[in-house]
Each structure stands twice: as C-alpha cells, then as structure tokens.
VEXGUFI-65040 format. One record per residue (C-alpha): residue number from 1; residue in one letter; z, x, y. Coordinates in steps of 0.02 Angstrom, whole numbers, plus 50000, padded with zeros to 5 digits. Each point is the difference from the previous one (the first is absolute). Layout:
N
R  NUM  A  Z  X  Y
...
***
This chain:
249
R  1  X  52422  55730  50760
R  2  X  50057  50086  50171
R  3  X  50170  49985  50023
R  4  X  50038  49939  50194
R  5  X  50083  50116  50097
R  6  X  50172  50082  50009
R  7  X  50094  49951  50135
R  8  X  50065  50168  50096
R  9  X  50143  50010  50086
R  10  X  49976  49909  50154
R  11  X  50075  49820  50021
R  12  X  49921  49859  50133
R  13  X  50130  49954  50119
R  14  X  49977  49838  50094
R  15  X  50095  49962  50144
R  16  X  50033  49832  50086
R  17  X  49987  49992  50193
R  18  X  50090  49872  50083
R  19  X  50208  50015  49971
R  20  X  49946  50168  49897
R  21  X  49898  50125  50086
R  22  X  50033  49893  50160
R  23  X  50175  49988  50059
R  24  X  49970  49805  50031
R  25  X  49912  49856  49924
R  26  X  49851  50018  50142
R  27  X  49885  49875  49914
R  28  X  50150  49870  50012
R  29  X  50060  50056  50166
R  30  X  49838  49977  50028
R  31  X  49936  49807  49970
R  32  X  50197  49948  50046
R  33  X  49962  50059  50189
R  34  X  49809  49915  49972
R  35  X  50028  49851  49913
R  36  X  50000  49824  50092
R  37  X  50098  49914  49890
R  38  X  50141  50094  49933
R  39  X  50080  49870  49894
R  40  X  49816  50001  49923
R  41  X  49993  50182  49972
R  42  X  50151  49998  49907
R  43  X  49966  49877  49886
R  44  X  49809  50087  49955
R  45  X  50113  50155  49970
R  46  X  50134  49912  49902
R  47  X  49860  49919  49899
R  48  X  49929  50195  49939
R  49  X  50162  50054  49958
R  50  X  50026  49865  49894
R  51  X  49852  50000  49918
R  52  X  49935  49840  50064
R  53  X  49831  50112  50105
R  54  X  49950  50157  49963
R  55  X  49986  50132  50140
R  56  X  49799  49942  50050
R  57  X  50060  49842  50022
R  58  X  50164  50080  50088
R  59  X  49886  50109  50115
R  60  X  49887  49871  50039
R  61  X  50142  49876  50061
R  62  X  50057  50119  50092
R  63  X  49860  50020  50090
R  64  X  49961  49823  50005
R  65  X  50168  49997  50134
R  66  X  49987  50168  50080
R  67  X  49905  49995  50176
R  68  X  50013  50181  50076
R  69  X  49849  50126  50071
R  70  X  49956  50189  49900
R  71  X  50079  50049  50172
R  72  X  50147  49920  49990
R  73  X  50008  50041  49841
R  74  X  49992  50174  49992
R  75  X  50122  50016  50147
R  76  X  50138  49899  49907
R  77  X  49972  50129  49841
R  78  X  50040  50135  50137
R  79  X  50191  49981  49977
R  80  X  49990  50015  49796
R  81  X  50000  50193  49933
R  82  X  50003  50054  49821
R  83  X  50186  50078  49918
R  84  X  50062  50162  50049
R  85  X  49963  50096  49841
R  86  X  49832  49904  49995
R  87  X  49888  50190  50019
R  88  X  50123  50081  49890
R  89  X  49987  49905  49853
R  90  X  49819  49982  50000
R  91  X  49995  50199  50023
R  92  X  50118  50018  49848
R  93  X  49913  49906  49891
R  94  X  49834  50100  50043
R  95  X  50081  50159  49979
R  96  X  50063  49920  49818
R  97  X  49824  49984  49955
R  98  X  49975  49809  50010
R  99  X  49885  49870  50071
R  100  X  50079  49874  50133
R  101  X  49930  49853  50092
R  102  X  50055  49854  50083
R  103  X  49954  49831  49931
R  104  X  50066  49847  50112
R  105  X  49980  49813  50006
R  106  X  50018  50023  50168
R  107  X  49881  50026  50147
R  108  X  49899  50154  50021
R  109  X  49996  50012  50181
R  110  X  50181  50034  50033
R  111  X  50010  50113  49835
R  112  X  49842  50112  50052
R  113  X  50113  49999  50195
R  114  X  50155  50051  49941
R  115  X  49928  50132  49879
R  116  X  49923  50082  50123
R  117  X  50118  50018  50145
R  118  X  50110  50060  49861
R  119  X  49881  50143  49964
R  120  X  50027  49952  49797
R  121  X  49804  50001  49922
R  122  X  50013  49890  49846
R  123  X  49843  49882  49892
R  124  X  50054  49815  50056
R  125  X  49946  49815  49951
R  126  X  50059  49856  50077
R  127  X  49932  49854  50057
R  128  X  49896  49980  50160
R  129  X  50017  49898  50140
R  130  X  49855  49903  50104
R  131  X  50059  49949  50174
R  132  X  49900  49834  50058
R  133  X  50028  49877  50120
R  134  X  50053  49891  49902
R  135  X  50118  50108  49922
R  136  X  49992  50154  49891
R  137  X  49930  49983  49809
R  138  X  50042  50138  49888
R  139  X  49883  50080  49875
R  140  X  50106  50034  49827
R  141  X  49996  50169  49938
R  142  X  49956  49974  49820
R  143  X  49894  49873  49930
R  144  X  50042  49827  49954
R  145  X  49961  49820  50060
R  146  X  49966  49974  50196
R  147  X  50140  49865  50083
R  148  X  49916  49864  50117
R  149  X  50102  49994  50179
R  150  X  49995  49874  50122
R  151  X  49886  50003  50117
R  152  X  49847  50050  49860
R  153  X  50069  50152  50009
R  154  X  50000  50108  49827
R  155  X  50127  50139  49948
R  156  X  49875  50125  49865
R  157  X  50002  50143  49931
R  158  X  49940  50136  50095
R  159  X  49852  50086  49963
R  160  X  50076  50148  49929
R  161  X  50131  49903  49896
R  162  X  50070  50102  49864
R  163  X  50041  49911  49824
R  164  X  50143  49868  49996
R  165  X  50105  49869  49908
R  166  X  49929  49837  50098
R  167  X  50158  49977  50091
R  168  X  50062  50140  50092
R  169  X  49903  50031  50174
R  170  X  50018  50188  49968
R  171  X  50035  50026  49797
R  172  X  50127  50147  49968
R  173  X  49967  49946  49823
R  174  X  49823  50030  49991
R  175  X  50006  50171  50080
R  176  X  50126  50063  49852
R  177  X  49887  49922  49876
R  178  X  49854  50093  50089
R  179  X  50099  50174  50001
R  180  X  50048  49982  49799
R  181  X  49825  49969  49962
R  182  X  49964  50147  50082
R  183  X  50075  50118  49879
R  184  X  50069  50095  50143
R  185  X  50164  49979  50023
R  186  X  50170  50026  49875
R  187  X  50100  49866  50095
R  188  X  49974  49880  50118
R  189  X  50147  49964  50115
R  190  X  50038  49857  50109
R  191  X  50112  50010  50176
R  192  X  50038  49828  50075
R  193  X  50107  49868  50045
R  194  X  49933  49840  50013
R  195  X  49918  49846  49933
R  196  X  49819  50085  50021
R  197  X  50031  50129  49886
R  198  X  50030  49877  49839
R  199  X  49824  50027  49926
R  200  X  50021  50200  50037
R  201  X  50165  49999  49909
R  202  X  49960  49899  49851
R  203  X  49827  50116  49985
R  204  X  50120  50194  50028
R  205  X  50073  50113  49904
R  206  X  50144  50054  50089
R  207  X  50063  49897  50146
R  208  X  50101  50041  50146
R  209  X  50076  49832  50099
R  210  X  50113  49930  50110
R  211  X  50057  49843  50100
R  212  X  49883  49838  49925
R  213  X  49887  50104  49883
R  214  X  50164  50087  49936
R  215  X  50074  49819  49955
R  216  X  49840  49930  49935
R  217  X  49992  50138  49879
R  218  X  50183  49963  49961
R  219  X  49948  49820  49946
R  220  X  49860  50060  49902
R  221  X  50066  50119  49896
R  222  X  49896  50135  50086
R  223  X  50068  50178  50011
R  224  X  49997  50047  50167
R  225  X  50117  50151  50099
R  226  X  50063  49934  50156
R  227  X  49974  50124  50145
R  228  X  50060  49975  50207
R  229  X  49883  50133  50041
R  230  X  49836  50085  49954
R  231  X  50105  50176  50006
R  232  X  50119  49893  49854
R  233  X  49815  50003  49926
R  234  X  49946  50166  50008
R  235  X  50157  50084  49932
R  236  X  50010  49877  49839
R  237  X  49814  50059  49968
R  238  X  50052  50184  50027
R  239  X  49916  50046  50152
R  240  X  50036  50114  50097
R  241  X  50033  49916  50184
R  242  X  49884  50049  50125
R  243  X  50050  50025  50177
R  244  X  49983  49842  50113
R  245  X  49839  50000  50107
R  246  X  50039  50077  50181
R  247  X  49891  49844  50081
R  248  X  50104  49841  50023
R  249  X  50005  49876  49883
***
C-alpha cells in the first residue's frame, strides 16, 4: 500500500478580501449605494447572518434590489484601496515559503481592480457579477444550487466553479478541504473577519480573526487569534516583515 504523501513544510494561507485584505467592506459599501430599497437590503442581510438564507440566496437578493451600470460600478469601487501593509504581508509570507490566495464571497470585479492598482499579484476566487438591464445577476464561485430572481433571471454557478458546500456563493470551506486533500500543505490558515468566512473557519487549522468572525468563533468554541492588522499576522507566524510596496495602496 503507498502511503500518501508527507506534507512539507509549506502551509496554505487563505485570505479574506473585503474588511481583510480590503480596508472596507466594498461588497457592502457596495449594494448599500445600489440598492433601491434599503430597508429591504437590510433585512436580506440580517436574514444570512442569522442563518435564516444562505449567502446564494443573500447574493441573489441583493441583486434582485441593486440597479447600477459595470460603469458606474467600477467608478464607485475607485474610492476603495486595499490596507497599507497589504504587499508586505503577501511578500512575507512568500519569502516564508507558503502558498497564499484570496478566497471571497464577494465580487470579483472590484477584487481583480483593487489588486491590481495595488501592484499585489495573488490566485483569487470570488464570485462574478453579470450587469443586465434589468439588473446585475451574479455567477457563484463554487458549485451549488442556482437561485431563481425576479424577472426569470437566474443566479448559477459559473462555468469554472470550483467545489463548494451548497450554500456559500464563494466556499472558503471547500477550498481548505481541496488544499488538505492535496497532500501539500502542513497547515492551512485562515485570515478574516466576517460572517463569510464561517465555513473557512470551521474547515482550518489555525485561524486568525477579528471583529464578527472573531465573536462567532467566540460562541463556537473555535480557537481563533484575534489580529487588527495583517502585520499582527505576519509576526505571530514568524515572518519576517517585508517592506511596504512603494506604489500606493
């Protein structure tokens, strides 16, 4: 019998975008300047966070009240810019050894935007984002059931999906599971802070949270090490910090 194989040194380091790599929520920021109804949107949002939709669901509603252009889109995601230490954390942990991507269940336009004006070159899913007449549709990120809109308009996966839990848009769960069967990696780390990354934390080996992911894992009974900043990050891991990148941020 071949025994599988041994797991070198090198962990998987997933990193959440919106709050995390980004200084703001942009996805958020986002539908709350596009929605038409805001007393709507807040309730669809209330309703993920307590359990009552999963985040299709949550994405498609969303979408289902947002009416806004890919222009006017991409010139409101202008303002948004990811956290000063941003290029030097992703630089340390590559000169540690280790493998990091981005995994959102946000929107893939503004992440792919921000990344590069940043300069920072890092593997990202998220979830895309159709823009129709009617309104935009988004296409999950991992595979799972396909929400019916108004309008006969269908939120699906997209044709690349990756592997997922059913009820995350963008699974952070899935990719760890993914990575572990891989036989690659020692560890597999988590950075976050919000309600998105509850399948991600639950599926990691080491977790490093703050703000709603930080308390969640508090009422869980999941070990988690809070953090303000990715630098916070870096130095409990024992990296060595990497100069911040000379472009702006």
């Amino acid at each position: 019998m071949t025994s599988p194989p041994h797991p070198d040194l090198r962990d998987f380091i997933l990193v959440d975008f919106d709050g995390t790599l980004a200084a703001a929520d942009v996805g958020n920021r986002f539908f709350h300047r596009f929605t038409r109804d805001g007393a709507a949107w807040r309730r669809v949002i209330d309703d993920w966070k307590q359990g009552r939709a999963t985040a299709r669901e949550c994405l498609a509603r969303e979408c289902e009240l947002a009416r806004v252009s890919e222009e006017e889109a991409r010139a409101f995601v202008r303002s948004f810019h990811l956290v000063p230490e941003a290029a030097g954390f992703a630089a340390a942990a590559r000169a540690a050894g280790h493998d990091l991507a981005v995994a959102s269940d946000g929107l893939s336009f503004y992440i792919e935007d921000l990344l590069e004006r940043a300069g920072v070159r890092l593997p990202h899913r998220a979830n895309r984002l159709r823009f129709e007449s009617a309104g935009p549709v988004p296409a999950f990120g991992s595979r799972g059931p396909s929400i019916a809109m108004a309008d006969g308009r269908v939120a699906a996966p997209a044709e690349d999906a990756g592997p997922g839990c059913g009820a995350c848009g963008n699974c952070k769960g899935a990719t760890f599971t993914e990575a572990r069967a891989s036989g690659r990696y020692r560890r597999l780390v988590l950075v976050g802070d919000g309600y998105s990354d509850r399948c991600g934390a639950r599926a990691a080996d080491v977790r490093y949270a703050k703000d709603d992911l930080l308390a969640w894992c508090g009422e869980q009974g999941i070990a988690a090490t809070p953090f303000t900043t990715l630098d916070e990050v870096a130095r409990a891991e024992g990296w060595p910090i990497c100069p911040p990148s000379p472009r702006p941020l």
